[in-house]
Each structure stands twice: as C-alpha cells, then as structure tokens.
C-alpha positions as CSV (number, residue, x, y, z in Angstrom):
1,X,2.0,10.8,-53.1
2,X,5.4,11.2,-55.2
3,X,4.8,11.9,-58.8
4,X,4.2,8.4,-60.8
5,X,3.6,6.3,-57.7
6,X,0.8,5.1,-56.0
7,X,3.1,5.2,-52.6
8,X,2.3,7.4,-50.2
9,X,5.2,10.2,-48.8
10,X,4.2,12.0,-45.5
11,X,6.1,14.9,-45.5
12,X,7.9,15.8,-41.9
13,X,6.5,18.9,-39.9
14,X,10.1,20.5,-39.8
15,X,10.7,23.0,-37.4
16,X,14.0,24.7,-36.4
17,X,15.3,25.9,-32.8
18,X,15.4,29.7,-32.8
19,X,18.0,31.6,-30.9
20,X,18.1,35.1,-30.9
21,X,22.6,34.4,-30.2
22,X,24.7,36.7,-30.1
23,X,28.3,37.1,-31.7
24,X,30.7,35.2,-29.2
25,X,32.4,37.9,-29.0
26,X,29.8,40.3,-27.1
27,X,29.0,38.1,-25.2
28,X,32.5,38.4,-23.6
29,X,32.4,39.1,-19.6
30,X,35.8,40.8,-18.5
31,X,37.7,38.1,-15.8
32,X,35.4,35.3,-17.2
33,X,37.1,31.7,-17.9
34,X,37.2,28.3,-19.0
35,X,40.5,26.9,-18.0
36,X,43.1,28.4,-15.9
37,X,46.4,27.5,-17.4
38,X,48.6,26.1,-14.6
39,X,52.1,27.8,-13.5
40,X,55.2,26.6,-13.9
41,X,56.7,24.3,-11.3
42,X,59.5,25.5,-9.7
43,X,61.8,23.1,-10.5
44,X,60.8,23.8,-14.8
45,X,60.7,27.7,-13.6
46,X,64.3,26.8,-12.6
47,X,66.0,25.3,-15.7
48,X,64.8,27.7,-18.4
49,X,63.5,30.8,-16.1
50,X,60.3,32.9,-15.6
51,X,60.8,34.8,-18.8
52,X,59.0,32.9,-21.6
53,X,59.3,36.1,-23.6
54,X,62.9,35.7,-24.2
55,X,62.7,32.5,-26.2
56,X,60.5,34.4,-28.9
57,X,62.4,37.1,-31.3
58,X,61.9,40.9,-30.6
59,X,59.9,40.5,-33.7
60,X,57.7,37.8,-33.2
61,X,56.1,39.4,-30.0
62,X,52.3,40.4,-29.6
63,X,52.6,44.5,-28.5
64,X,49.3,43.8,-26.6
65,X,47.3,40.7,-25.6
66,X,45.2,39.0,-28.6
67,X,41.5,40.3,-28.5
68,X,39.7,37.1,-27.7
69,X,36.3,36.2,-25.7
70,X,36.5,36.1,-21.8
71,X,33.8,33.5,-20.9
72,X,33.2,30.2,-18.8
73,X,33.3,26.6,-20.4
74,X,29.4,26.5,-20.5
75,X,29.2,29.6,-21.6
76,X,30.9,28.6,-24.7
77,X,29.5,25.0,-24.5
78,X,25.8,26.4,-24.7
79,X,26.6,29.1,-27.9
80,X,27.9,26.5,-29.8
81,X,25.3,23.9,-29.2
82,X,22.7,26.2,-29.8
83,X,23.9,27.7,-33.0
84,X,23.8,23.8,-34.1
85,X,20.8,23.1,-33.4
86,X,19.6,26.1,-35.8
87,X,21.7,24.3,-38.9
88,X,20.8,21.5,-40.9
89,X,23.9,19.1,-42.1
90,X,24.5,15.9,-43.3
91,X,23.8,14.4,-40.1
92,X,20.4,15.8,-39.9
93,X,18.7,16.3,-43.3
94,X,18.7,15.5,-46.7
95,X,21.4,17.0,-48.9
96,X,20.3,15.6,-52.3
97,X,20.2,19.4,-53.5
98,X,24.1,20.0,-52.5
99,X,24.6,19.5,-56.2
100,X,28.0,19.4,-58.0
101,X,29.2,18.9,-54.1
102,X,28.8,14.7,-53.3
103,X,27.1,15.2,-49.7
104,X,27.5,11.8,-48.7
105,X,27.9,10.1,-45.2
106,X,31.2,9.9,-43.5
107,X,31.4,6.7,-40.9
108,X,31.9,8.1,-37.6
109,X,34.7,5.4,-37.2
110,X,36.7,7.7,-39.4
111,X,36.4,10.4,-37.6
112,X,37.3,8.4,-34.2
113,X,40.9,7.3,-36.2
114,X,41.2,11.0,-36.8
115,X,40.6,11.7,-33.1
116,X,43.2,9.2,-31.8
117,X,46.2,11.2,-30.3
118,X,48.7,9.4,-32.9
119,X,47.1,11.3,-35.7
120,X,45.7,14.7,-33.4
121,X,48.7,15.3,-32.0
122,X,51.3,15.5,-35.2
123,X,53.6,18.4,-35.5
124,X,53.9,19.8,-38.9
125,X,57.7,20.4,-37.5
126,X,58.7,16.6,-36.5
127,X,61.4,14.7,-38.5
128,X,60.8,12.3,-41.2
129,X,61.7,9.2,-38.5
130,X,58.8,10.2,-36.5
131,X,56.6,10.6,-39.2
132,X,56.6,7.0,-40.3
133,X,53.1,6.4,-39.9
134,X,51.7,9.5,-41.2
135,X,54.3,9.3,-44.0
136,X,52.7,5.7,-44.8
137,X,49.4,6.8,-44.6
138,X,50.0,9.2,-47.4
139,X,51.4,6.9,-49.5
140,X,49.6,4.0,-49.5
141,X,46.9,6.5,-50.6
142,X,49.3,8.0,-53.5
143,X,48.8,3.9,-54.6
144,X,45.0,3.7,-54.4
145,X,44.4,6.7,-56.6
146,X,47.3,5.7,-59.1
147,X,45.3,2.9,-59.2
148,X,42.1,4.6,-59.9
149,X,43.3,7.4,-62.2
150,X,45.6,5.0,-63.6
151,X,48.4,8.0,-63.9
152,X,51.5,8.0,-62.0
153,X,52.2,10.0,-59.7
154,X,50.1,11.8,-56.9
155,X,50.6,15.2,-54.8
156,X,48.0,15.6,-51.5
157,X,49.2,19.2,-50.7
158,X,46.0,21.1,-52.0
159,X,43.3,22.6,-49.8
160,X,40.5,21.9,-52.0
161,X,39.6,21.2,-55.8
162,X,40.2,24.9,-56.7
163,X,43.6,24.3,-55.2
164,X,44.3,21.5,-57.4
165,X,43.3,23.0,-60.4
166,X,45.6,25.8,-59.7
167,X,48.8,23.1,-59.1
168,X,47.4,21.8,-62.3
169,X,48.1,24.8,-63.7
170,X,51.2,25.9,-61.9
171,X,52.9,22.4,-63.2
172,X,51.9,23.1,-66.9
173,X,53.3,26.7,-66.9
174,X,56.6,24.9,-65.6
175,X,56.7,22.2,-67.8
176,X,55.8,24.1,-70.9
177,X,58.5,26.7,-69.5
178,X,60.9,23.9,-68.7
179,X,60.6,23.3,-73.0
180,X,61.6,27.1,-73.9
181,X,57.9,27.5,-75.3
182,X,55.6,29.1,-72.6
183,X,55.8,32.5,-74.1
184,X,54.0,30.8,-77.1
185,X,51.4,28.5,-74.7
186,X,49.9,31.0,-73.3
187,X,46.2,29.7,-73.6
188,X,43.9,27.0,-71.9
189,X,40.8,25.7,-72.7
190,X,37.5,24.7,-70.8
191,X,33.9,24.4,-71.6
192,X,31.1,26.4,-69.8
193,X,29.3,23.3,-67.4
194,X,33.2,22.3,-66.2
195,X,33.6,23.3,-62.6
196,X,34.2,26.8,-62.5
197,X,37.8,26.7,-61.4
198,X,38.9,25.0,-64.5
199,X,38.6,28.5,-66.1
200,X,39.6,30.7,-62.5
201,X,43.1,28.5,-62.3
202,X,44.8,29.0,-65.5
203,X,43.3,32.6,-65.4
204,X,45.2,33.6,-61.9
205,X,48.3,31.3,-63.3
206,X,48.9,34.1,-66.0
207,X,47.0,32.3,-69.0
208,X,44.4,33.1,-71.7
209,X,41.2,31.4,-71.1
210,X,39.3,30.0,-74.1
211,X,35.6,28.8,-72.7
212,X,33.5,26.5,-75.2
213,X,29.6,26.7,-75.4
214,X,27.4,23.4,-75.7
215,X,25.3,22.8,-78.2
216,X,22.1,21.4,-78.7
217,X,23.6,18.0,-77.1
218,X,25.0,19.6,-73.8
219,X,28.8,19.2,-74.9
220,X,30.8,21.1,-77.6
221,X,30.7,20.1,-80.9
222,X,34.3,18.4,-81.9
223,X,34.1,21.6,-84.9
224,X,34.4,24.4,-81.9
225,X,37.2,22.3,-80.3
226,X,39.3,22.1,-83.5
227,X,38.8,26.0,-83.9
228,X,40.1,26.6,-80.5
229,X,43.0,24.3,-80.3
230,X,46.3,25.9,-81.7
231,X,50.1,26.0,-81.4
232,X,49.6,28.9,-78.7
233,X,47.2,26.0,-76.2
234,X,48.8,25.3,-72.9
235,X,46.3,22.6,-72.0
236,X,42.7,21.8,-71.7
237,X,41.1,21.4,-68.1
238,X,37.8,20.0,-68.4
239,X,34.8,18.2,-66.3
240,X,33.8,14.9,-67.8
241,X,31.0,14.2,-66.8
242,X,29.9,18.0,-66.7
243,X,27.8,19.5,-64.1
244,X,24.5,19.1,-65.9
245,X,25.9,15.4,-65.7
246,X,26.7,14.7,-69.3
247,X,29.7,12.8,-70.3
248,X,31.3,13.7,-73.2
249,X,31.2,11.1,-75.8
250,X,34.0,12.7,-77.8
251,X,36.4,12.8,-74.8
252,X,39.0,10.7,-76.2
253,X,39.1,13.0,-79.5
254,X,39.3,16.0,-77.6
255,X,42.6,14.9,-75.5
256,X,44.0,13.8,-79.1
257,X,43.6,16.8,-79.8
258,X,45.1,18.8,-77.6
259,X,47.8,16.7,-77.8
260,X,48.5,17.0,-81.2
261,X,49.0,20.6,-80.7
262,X,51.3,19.9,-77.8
263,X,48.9,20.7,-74.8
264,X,48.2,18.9,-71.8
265,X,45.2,17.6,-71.2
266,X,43.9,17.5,-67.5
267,X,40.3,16.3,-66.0
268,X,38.4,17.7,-63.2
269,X,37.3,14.5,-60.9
270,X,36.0,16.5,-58.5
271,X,32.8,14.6,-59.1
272,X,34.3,10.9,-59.8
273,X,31.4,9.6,-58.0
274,X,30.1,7.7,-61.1
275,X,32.9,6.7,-62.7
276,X,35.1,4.5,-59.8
277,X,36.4,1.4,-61.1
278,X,34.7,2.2,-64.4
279,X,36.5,5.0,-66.3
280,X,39.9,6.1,-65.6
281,X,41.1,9.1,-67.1
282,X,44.6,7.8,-68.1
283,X,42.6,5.3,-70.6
284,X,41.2,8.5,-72.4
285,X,44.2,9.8,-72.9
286,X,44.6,12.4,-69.8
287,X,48.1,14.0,-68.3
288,X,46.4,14.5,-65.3
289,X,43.3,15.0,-63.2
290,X,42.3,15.5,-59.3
291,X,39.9,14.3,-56.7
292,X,38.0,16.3,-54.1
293,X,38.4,14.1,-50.9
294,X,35.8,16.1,-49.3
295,X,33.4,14.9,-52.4
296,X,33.9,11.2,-53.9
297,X,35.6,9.7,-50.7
298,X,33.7,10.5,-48.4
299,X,35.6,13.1,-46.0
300,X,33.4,15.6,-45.0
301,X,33.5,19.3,-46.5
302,X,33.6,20.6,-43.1
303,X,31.7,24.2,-44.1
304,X,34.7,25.1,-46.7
305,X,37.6,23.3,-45.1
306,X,39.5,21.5,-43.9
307,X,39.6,19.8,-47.5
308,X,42.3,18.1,-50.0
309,X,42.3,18.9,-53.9
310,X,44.5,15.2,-54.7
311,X,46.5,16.1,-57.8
312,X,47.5,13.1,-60.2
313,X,50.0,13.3,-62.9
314,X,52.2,11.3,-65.4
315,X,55.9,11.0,-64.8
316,X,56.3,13.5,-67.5
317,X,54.2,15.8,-65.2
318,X,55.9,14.8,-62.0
319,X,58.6,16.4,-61.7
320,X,56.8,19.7,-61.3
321,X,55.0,18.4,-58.5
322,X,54.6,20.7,-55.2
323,X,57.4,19.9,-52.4
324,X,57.9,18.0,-50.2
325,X,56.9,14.3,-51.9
326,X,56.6,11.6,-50.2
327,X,59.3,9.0,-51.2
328,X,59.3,5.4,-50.5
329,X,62.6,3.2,-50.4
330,X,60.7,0.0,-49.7
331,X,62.0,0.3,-46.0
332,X,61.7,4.1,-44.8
333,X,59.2,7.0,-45.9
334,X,60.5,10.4,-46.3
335,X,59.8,13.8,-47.4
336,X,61.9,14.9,-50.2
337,X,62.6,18.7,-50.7
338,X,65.4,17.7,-53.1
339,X,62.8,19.0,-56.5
340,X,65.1,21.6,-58.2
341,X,61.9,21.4,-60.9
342,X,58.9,21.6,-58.8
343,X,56.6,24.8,-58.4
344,X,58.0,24.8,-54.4
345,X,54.7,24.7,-52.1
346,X,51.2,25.5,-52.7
347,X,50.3,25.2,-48.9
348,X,52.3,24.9,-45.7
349,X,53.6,21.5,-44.7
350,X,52.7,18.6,-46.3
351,X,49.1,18.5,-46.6
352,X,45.8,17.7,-44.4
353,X,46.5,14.0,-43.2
354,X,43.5,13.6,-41.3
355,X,41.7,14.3,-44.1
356,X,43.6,11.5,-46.3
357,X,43.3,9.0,-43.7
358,X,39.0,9.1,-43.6
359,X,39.8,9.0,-47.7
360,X,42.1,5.6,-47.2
361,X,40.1,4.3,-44.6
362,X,36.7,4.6,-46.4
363,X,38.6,3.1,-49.8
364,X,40.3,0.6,-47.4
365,X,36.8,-0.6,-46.5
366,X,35.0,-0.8,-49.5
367,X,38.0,-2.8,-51.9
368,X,37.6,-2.2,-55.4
369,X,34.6,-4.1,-55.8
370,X,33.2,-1.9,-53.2
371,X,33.8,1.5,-54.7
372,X,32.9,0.3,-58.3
373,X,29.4,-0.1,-56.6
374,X,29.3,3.6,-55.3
375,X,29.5,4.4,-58.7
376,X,26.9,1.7,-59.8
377,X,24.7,3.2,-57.1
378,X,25.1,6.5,-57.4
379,X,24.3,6.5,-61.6
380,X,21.2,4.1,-60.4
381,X,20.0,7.0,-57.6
382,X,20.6,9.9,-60.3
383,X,18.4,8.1,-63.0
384,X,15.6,7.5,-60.6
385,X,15.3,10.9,-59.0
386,X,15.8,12.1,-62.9
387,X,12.7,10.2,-63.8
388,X,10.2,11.1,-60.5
389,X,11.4,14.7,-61.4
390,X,10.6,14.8,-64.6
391,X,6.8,13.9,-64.2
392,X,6.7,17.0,-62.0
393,X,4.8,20.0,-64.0
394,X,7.6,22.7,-64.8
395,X,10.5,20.9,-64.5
396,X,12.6,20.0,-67.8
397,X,15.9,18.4,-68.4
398,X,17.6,20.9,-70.8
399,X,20.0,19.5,-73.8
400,X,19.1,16.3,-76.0
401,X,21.4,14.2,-74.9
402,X,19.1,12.6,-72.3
403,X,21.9,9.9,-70.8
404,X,23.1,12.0,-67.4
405,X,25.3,9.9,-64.6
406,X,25.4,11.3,-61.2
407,X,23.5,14.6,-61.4
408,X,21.0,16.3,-63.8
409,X,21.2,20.2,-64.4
410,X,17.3,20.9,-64.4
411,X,15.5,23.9,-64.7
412,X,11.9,25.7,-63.9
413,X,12.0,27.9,-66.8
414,X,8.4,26.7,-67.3
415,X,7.7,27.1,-63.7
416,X,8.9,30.6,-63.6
417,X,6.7,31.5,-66.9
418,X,3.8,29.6,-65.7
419,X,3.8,31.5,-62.1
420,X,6.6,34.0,-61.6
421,X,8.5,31.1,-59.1
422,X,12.0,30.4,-59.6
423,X,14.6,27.8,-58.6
424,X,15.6,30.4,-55.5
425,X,12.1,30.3,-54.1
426,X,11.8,26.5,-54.7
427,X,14.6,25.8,-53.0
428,X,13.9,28.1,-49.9
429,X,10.4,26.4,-49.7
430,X,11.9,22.5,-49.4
431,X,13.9,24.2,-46.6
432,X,10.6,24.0,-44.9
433,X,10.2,20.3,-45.2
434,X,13.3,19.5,-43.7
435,X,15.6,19.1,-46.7
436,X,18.9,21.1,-47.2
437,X,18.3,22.7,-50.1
438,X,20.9,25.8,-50.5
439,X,22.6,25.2,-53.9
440,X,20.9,25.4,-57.2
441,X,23.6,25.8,-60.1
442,X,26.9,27.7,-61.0
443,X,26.7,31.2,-62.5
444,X,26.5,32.3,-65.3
445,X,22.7,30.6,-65.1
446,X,23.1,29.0,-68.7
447,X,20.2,26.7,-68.3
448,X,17.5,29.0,-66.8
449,X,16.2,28.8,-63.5
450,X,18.5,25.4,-62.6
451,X,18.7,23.0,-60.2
452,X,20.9,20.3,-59.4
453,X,20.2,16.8,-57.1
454,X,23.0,14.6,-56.7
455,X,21.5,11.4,-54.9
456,X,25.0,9.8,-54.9
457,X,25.3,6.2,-53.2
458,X,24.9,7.4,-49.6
459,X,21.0,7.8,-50.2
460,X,18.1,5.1,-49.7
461,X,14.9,4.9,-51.6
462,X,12.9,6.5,-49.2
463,X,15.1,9.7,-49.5
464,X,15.0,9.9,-52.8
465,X,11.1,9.8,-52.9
466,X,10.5,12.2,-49.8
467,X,13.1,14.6,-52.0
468,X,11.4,13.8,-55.0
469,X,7.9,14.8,-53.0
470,X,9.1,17.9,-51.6
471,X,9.7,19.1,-55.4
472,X,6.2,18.0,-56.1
473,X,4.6,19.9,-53.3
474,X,6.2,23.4,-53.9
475,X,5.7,22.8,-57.2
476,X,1.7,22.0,-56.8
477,X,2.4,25.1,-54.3
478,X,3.4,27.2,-57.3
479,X,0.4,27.0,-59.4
480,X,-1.8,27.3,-56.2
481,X,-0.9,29.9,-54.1
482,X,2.3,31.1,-55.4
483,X,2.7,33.8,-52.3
484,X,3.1,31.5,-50.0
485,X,6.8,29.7,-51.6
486,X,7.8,33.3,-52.7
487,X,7.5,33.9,-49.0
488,X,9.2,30.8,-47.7
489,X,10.9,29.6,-45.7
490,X,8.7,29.8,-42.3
491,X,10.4,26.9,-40.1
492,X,14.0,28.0,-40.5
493,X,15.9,30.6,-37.7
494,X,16.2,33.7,-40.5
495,X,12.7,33.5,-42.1
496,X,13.7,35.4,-45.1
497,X,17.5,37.3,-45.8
498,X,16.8,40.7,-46.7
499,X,19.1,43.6,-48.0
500,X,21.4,41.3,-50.2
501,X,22.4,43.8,-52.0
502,X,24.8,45.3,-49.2
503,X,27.1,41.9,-49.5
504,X,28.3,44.0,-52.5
505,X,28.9,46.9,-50.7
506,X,32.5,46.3,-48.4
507,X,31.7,49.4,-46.3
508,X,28.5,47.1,-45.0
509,X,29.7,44.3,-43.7
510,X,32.8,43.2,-41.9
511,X,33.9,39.3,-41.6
512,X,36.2,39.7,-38.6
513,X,35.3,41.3,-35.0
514,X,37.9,44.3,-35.6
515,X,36.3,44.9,-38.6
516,X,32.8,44.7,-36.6
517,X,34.4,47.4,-34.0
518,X,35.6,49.6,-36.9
519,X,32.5,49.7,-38.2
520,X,30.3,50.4,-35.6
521,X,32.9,53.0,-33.6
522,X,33.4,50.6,-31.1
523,X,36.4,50.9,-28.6
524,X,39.4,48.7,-28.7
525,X,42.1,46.8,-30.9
C-alpha cells in the first residue's frame, strides 16, 4: 500500500537473466565469419584494377590488419541479445530515478524515420545540393527552438549538453575578445545545484570560475550575486530551475545584473521539461541557452551518445557560432563556411541529424499546445511523487522553498542516522523490484544522502505509485532488517560490485581490448 493511500501496489517479482558472457573479443574463433565480402567483378576489377591499396596515401595505410573478433552472425547475434536481456532501459523498467536526465519514451515511429535509407545512408562528404532534405530538416528545427527560446539563432553541432556549454563558452571568449576586453573578462559565474558543466566549460575554456552557495531558500541570495559580479565577469551560466528543482525567483535580477557589468548571461535547458510553452529564457533577459535533445525532446540518450547539446544565441551572439551554419535563401539550403568570426568546429561535420529529426518529429507531433502540456504534466507528476514521498519515514525535502517543478533533490539524512542506510543502498535495493534506479545526485553531495525522481510527462499514475512504493518498502526495509538492503541487490546479473576502489587506480583496469592484452601479458597488437 503506497504511503497516504488506501490503494493497493503489488510489487513485481523481478528477476534478471544471468549470463556468465564473455568479452566479444575472446570469444573470437580464428577463420570464423559472418559475411563474406564478395570480389570484384571482372569487368569493375578491369577499370580501376586489383590494387585498392593504391587509391589510399602511403600514409593512410593500416601496417597490419585491425584486431577485430572472428565469429559467425549468430555468434554475435546471441552475445548481444543476451547481454540485453541482463540490462534494464527505458523500454523495460521504470526510470523515474534517472534524475537530472528526462528518461522519457521515444515513439518507435521515430526511430523507423531514422532507419529509412534517405536519412541512414547520408555522407557527411555529399554536396550542399544533395543535402536538401537533411539541410531542411535542420532548419526547420533551428525555427522551432527560436520559437521556444525565443532567441535568434541556433547551432546543432554539439554532442551533448557539456558540449554546448563549452560552445557557450567558446562564443563568449570570442565575442568578449572580438571587443579588445577578454584579458579583463576573465571570470564566470554559476551556482552549486546548476548542472555541473556550467562550471567544467568556462573552466577548460581558460576562465576563472566563481560558484555560489544557496541559502536557506535553495537559491543564492541576490547579496552573494552582487558581490560576485564585477567588471572582470565574462558571463553567468546557470540552471533555472536547478537540479533540486527550484526556480529561481530572482532570475530576471540576476541577468540585469550581469548585464550591467557587461557579461553574458546564458541558461542551461538541459532540463526544459517544465518550462515549454511557459518560460522562455529570452523573456528573462538571457543571451543564450541550450537544449539536451536526448532529454526534453525525446531522443533517446543512447548509453552516453549519440546526443545533440542545441545551442541558441542572439544575433549579437551569432556570429561566433560553430561552422558550417545552415543558411536558408527561401529557395536552397546550404552550409556556410564563409564565418571569418566563428570559433571554427566543435565536432566533425555538421551535427547528429538523426538525432534532430526524432527532436522535429516528436515537436512536429505534439504542436505547441502539445508540448506546453509536457510541461503541465510533467510539473503535475513531480508534485505528486513529491508528496507520496514525503509521507515516507526518512525522507525530507531539503531548503524552504517548498515550490519544486520537474524534480525534487531529496535526501535520507534521517534514514542514514536512524539506521546506517544511505541513498546508495536504497537505490541498489529498488533495483530489486524492477525499477532503474542508478543515479542519486551530482557530487559534491551538498544535500546529504540525495536522491532525485524526475516523473516527467512520459509516466502514468500507476508508475508513479509502484515507484513511490518501492521507496516505501526499502525504507520499511531499513528500520526492519537493515542487512538485508545493505546487501542488495539479489535479482540483478552482478549481485554486488566490489573493489571500487581500483576504478581509481589506471594500472587496474583497461577500457580497450589492447589495453586488456597489455595488462594481462597477452600476445598480439
């Protein structure tokens, strides 16, 4: 029975496959394969000869064969299934705890547009003419999010939020630069709950990093902002709302600002999921901001990538922008190099299409009455799960601003006191009831012992209260028999990751297969 309800939630009896799999690459069988590659016809063999070799520079040439797996199609066809059965994804579970990441459901009719051989088959190398479509795709995007963001101009090239955050960056360094004053700017500000590249971007782009605490209300107060802004500030890049979920009631204030000292201001919209159709960060003021696809519209993350960080600017910003932009001339799209301002490429080409189209096509689907009720949804969801959580014993919503939007930065501080569990333990214990629970908070751990749902629009009621029950039970677990969470999880493939110390060690692990073969004195490249 979920906490405050006299409805009943039967929890599922979860249980994982369990292969004891092997690397792909031992399991490599010498001679073994899954396509034979066809020879040349005589008559191709004729026109350009039997050499291929001699169309690729000296320089360009493998010295030996690349070291991949020898094995048959089912073979590969059986790993591969069987390592997914052993992991739990969108598709398959719950991920409510993903928090600060907008799991939400991608229609598989996306994916099939993806899939069709007009968009699977592009060459990153093919001329503007035969890129019409693609081209258009792009920008009839650029339109939707100027739409949203309300700004002017949009660049798709980055790989991911961080990504953007770092063009955001890169384009204030050049603008401040193209001014004769970025040896003076040579500081940005953030506050402590904005996503953690807001501070890591400006930080590898050269600057200063000035990173404000909240107070007693979850935000700064306007006092520390006034302290921090001065003639040497760059910019501000900040979350709004924050990851504990808090929007900043000052916002406007803070961009005046910054602006008054000659900074630009930029927002992090990773997260936008409660603010579409509602707030737009041009009408508080803002230079610039980005999207995470792979978050608010609905692409999936893909396990780190493939992923696009969509930057937004004003016109002032834009001509800083990353090449090549995509140019419109009301009959022909193009890709225009011709930037003799912009900070050149931050990733090859011209960005992850396939990843835009799902983004169009999901935005094309909904209309703007649609994705103003995502948001509508998703702030509903949040304030639901916030209150079924909070009548759980242990859990606590931290900061006295009690008004949170799409997610709630909670914490077991009590928990932990009360019986020496902690938010890793809770959340290795819901594993066990079939819920993907493998993100608590960003470190530093300023609220103790956090957690952090986000039941954006994609989940139903009766997800919500099984997740809200599954933090009841481990909870009632807690004070009962407290050995048996700290023990968890007993359903999954890897009952419990030991020796977690050694990821700190580089001599102790190795992330490629040469590495692997280094390490263990094994033969071969």
């Amino acid at each position: 029975m979920t906490a405050g309800s006299d409805k009943t939630v039967k929890l599922r009896d979860y249980r994982s496959a369990h292969w004891d799999e092997p690397i792909i690459m031992e399991m490599s069988v010498p001679g073994e394969r899954g396509v034979y590659v066809p020879l040349a016809e005589p008559e191709v063999e004729g026109l350009v000869g039997s050499d291929a070799d001699a169309f690729i520079p000296a320089g360009m040439r493998r010295t030996q064969p690349p070291a991949l797996p020898e094995l048959s199609q089912h073979q590969v066809l059986r790993h591969y299934l069987r390592l997914s059965q052993q992991t739990m994804g969108m598709d398959l579970a719950s991920d409510i705890s993903e928090g600060t990441c907008t799991m939400k459901y991608s229609p598989k009719v996306h994916d099939e547009l993806c899939r069709s051989p007009q968009m699977a088959e592009l060459h990153p190398f093919q001329d503007d003419e035969t890129l019409q479509g693609a081209l258009q795709i792009l920008w009839e995007f650029r339109t939707i999010l100027c739409a949203i963001s309300g700004l002017d101009e949009v660049s798709l090239h980055g790989g991911g939020g961080a990504h953007a955050a770092f063009t955001n960056a890169a384009v204030v360094r050049a603008y401040h630069q193209s001014r004769g004053e970025l040896a003076q700017r040579d500081e940005f500000i953030t506050t402590m709950f904005s996503h953690p590249c807001d501070a890591a971007a400006p930080a590898t782009a050269g600057f200063k990093v000035v990173t404000l605490m909240p107070d007693e209300m979850g935000y700064p107060p306007l006092e520390q902002v006034k302290a921090a802004v001065s003639e040497r500030t760059a910019g501000i890049m900040i979350t709004n709302p924050e990851d504990t979920g808090i929007y900043n009631p000052h916002i406007d204030t803070i961009v005046d600002l910054v602006h008054e000292a000659g900074g630009i201001a930029y927002t992090d919209q990773a997260n936008a999921n409660s603010v579409l159709g509602i707030a737009r960060a041009r009408d508080a003021g803002f230079d610039a901001c980005h999207f995470n696809l792979h978050k608010t519209f609905s692409s999936p993350h893909a396990c780190a990538g493939p992923a696009t960080g969509a930057y937004c600017c004003t016109d002032e910003l834009a001509p800083f922008l990353p090449v090549p932009v995509t140019t419109f001339d009301g009959r022909t799209y193009h890709l225009d190099y011709d930037r003799p301002q912009s900070i050149g490429k931050v990733r090859e080409f011209y960005g992850n299409v396939p990843v835009v189209l799902r983004a169009l096509a999901w935005c094309l689907s909904l209309g703007p009455r649609g994705l103003r009720e995502v948001s509508e949804i998703s702030v509903l969801n949040n304030n639901y799960l916030m209150k079924k959580l909070l009548e759980i014993e242990g859990v606590s919503m931290p900061y006295d601003e009690k008004r949170r939007l799409d997610q709630v930065r909670f914490s077991l501080q009590q928990l932990k006191e009360d019986t020496g569990i902690g938010c890793h333990e809770f959340q290795e214990r819901q594993i066990d009831f079939g819920v993907q629970s493998v993100w608590t908070s960003h470190h530093p751990f300023v609220v103790p012992e956090p957690f952090t749902p986000e039941p954006c629009e994609t989940y139903s009621l009766e997800d919500l209260d099984y997740w809200a029950e599954t933090a009841a039970r481990v909870c009632r677990e807690a004070r009962e028999d407290p050995d048996l969470v700290r023990n968890a999880p007993y359903n999954q493939p890897i009952a419990k990751m030991t020796g977690l110390e050694a990821l700190e060690d580089h001599d102790t692990w190795a992330m490629t297969w040469r590495a692997y073969k280094r390490k263990h004195g094994l033969a071969g490249p």
